[in-house]
N, C-alpha and C positions, 0 to 999 in steps of 0.2 A: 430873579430872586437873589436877596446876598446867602453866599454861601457859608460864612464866617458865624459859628453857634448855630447856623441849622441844624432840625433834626432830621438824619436824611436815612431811610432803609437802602441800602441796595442788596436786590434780590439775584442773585448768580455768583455773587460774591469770592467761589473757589476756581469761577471761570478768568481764563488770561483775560479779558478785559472787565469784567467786573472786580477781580482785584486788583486790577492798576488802577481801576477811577476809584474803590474804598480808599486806597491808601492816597490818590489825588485828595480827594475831598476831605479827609484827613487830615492832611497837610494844609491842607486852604481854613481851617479853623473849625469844619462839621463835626457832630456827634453821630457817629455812625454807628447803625446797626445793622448786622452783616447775617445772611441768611445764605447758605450753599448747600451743594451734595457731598459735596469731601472733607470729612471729619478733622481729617490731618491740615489739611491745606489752610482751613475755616482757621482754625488754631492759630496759625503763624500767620495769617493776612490781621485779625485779631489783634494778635501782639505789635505787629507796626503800625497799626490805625490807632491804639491807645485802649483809653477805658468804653467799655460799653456793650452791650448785649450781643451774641451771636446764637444761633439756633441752627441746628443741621435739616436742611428741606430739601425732599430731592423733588424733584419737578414733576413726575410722572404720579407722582401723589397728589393731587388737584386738592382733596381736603384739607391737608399740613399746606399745601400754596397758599388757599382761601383764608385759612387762621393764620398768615404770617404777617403781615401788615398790621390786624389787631396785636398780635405779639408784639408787632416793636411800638405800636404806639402805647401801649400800658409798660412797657420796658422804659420810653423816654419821656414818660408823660406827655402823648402825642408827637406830631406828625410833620413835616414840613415841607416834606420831597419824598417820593417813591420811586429810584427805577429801576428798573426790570431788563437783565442783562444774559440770563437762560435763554439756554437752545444747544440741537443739537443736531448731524447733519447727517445724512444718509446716501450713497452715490447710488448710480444705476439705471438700467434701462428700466423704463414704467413697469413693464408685464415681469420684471426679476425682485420686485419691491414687494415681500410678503403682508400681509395684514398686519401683525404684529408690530414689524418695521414702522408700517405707515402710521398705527395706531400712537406708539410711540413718542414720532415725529411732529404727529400734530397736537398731541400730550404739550409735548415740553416747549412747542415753540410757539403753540399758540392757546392752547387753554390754560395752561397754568400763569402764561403773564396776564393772560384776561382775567383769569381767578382774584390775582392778586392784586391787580387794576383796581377792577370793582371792590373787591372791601377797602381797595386805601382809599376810594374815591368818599369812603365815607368817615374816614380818621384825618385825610390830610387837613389843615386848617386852610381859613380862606386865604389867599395869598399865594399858594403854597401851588406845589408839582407833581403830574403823575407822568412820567419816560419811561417807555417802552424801546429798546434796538430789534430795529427792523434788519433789513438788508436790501439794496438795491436790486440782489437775487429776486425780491417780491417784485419788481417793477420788469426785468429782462427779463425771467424765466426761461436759465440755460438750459438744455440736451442735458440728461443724465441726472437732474436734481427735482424733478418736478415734483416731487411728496414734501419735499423742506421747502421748493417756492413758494407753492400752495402754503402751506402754514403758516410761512412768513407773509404770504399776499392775505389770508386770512389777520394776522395780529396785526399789518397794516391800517385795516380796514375800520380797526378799533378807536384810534385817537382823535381821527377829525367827529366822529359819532360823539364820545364822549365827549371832549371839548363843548359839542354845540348845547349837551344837555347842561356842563359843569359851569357853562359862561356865566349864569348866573349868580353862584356861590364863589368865583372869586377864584376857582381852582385852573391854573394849564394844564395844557396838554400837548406833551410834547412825542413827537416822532423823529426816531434818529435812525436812519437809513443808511446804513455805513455798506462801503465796499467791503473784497473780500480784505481779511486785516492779515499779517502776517505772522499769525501764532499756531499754534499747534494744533487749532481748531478743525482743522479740514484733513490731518491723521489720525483725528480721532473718532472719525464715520462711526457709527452703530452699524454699519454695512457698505460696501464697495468702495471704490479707489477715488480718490478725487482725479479729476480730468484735469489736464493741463491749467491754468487761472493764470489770467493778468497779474504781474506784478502789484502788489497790494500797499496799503497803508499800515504803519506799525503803528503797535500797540498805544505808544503813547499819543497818536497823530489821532485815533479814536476816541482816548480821550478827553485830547481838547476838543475834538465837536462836540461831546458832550457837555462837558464842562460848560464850552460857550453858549450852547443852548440853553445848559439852566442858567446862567447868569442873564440871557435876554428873555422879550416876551415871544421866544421864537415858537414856531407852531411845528414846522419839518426843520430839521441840519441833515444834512448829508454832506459830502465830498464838492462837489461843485454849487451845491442850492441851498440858499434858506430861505423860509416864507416866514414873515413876523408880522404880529397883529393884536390885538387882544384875545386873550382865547377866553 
């Protein structure tokens, strides 16, 4: 898709990578419409991406997830691109992982980008994109993460589904599978330590796979892979 006057929501927008690709996309010529949990943060990612709509959503709200998509598209007079960049991570042994924890977990990292999936799937225009950031955690499922693998191996599971029903209407469906990235995301557990991790990719290195992905008709980017095709 050209990225240049698209109308693009990104949804996580107060996250270290949701707000480096708003203000990417920004920069590349989009009208963004910026959706997060942090009031303050929302604010000033806002002010450096320019004019255009922001709305505070926290993730664990599945109803405000579900009406956000409709929000930016009556905000931009529809839709062009939607991705979805929430989540949140949890360490620990399985049997030290409370309900709550879990409940959570699979909240923010996989019902609320499916929430929001599905209503944009019915705002974006034909043409147009629905991304979702997985993690390669869904595909290795490391010792000590297995309620955030899960979630994320569940929102994986979303894009190639969608795609095959959206093929028709003209809509991608994009899946970005990023390693671990190196921001501040993994000190900021809703519970236990993170475990040692591979040297990671930085922030802006995730979002050029994104980036590159909406620019082609790619179906997965990740770090090593992409598969392109019509979706």
């Amino acid at each position: 898709m050209a990225i240049r006057g698209a109308r693009i929501l990104v949804a996580g927008a107060t996250g270290d990578i949701g707000s480096a690709l708003a203000e990417r996309l920004a920069g590349l010529g989009a009208v963004t419409a910026l959706a997060g949990r942090d009031p303050d943060r929302l604010a000033g990612v806002r002010e450096r991406c320019g004019p255009g709509p922001s709305r505070t959503v926290d993730a664990w709200d599945l109803d405000g997830a579900e009406g956000t998509a409709a929000w930016a598209a009556r905000q931009l007079d529809g839709l062009d691109a939607v991705v979805v960049c929430v989540g949140v991570v949890a360490f620990g042994p399985v049997g030290e992982i409370g309900e709550a924890v879990a409940e959570q977990v699979m909240a923010v990292n996989a019902l609320a980008p499916m929430a929001i999936l599905r209503s944009a799937s019915t705002h974006v225009f034909p043409g147009g994109l629905l991304a979702a950031v997985t993690g390669t955690v869904a595909r290795s499922a490391p010792a000590g993460m297995a309620d955030y693998a899960a979630a994320k191996a569940a929102l994986a599971t979303w894009p190639p589904s969608g795609r095959r029903e959206l093929r028709r209407s003209g809509v991608g469906v994009l899946e970005i599978f990023l390693p671990h990235v190196e921001s501040g995301f993994a000190g900021r557990a809703v519970t236990g330590t993170a475990p040692a991790l591979p040297p990671g990719v930085t922030v802006a290195q995730a979002v050029d796979t994104i980036v590159e992905g909406m620019r082609t008709d790619a179906w997965v980017m990740g770090p090593a892979e992409s598969k392109r095709g019509t979706s």
